[in-house]
Structures are given as C-alpha cells and as structure tokens.
C-alpha positions as CSV (number, residue, x, y, z in Angstrom):
1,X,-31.9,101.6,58.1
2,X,-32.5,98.2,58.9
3,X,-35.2,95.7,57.2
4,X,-37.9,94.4,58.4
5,X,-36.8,90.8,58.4
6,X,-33.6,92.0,60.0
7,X,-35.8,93.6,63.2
8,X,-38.3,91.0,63.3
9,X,-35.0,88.2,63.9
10,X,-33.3,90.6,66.5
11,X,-35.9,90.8,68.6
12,X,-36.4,94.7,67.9
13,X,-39.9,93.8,66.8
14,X,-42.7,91.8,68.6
15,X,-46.2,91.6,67.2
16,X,-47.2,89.5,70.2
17,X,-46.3,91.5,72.6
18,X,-49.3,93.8,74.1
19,X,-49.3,97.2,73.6
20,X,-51.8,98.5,75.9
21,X,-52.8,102.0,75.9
22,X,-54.7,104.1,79.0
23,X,-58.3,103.1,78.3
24,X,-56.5,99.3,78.4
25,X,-54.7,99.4,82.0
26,X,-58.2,101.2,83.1
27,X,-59.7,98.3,81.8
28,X,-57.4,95.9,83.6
29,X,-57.5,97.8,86.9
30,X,-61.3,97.5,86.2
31,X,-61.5,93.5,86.0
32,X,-58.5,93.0,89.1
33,X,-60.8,95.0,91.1
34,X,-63.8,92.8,89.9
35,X,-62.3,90.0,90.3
36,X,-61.1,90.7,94.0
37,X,-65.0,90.9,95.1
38,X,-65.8,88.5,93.5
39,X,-63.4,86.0,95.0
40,X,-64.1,88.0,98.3
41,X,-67.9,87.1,98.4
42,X,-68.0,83.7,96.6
43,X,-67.2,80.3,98.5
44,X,-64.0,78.0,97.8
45,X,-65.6,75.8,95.3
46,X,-67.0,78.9,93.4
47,X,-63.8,80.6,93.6
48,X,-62.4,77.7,91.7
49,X,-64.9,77.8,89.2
50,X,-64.6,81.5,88.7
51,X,-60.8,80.9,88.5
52,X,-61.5,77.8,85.5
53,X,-63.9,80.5,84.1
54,X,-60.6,83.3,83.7
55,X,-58.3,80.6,82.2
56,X,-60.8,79.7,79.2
57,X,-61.5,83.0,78.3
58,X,-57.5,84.2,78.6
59,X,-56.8,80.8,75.9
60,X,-59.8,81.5,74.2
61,X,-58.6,85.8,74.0
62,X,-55.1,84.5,73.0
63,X,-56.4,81.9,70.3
64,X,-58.2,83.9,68.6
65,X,-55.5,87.2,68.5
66,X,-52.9,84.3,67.2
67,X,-55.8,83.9,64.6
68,X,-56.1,87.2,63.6
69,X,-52.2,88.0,63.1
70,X,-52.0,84.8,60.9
71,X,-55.5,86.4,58.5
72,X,-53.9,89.9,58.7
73,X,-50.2,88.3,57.9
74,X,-51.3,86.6,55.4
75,X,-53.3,89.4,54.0
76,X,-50.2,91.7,54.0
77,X,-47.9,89.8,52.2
78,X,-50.8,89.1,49.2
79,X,-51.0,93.2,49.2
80,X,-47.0,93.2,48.8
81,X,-47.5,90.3,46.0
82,X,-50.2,92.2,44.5
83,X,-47.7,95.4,44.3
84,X,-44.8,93.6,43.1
85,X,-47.3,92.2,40.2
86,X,-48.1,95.5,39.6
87,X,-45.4,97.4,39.2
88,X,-43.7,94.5,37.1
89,X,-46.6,94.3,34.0
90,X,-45.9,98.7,34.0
C-alpha cells in the first residue's frame, strides 16, 4: 500500500480537484441555463457587467475553498501531532 505522501506527489491524489456529485451538475445546469437568459434579455454593456459579476464571485468561491483546505490542513496534521503526543507519554 502506498503512503499518503507517496499519492499526494504522483498525482494519484488531488484535493483541488472538484468532485461534484448529482445535486452539483443539477446545480450547474441550473446557473448555465440562468445565465443564458440572462445574457439573452440584457444589453451589451449589462452583459459585460453580468460577465465581471461571474468572475468575482468564481475568485471569490475559489479563494475562499483555498482557505478552507489550508484551516482543515492545518487542523489535521495538529490531530496527527496530538496522536503521536499521545501515544508516546502511554
């Protein structure tokens, strides 16, 4: 069995990478379709504001999920810390 650290480096784990589940693509379909009526009804100008709008909150979405793996990262390897503390004063 391979380690962790030995996955994470070949690639054969990705804790970026989305795993979206079926209420997650409906959701997507949901916004694309949105989003196509939107840019159907509005005027050029609007449609470039709409389009700034996206953008901001997709960096916003991603900043703050790069945020939250870093907290929960961090909070992981005090738990392991905490074990190894542990099990050495036994």
């Amino acid at each position: 069995m391979k380690s962790v650290l030995d996955e994470l480096y070949d690639g054969e784990i990705r804790p970026c990478e989305p795993q979206n589940t079926m209420e997650m693509q409906e959701l997507i379909g949901i916004i694309a379709d949105c989003n196509e009526k939107l840019e159907e009804t509005l005027m050029e100008e609007q449609v470039a504001l709409l389009e700034q709008f996206v953008d901001a909150c997709t960096e916003l979405k991603m900043a703050e999920e790069r945020e939250v793996f870093k907290r929960t990262f961090r909070l992981g390897v005090r738990m392991g810390i905490e074990v190894i503390l542990v099990l050495e004063n036994k």
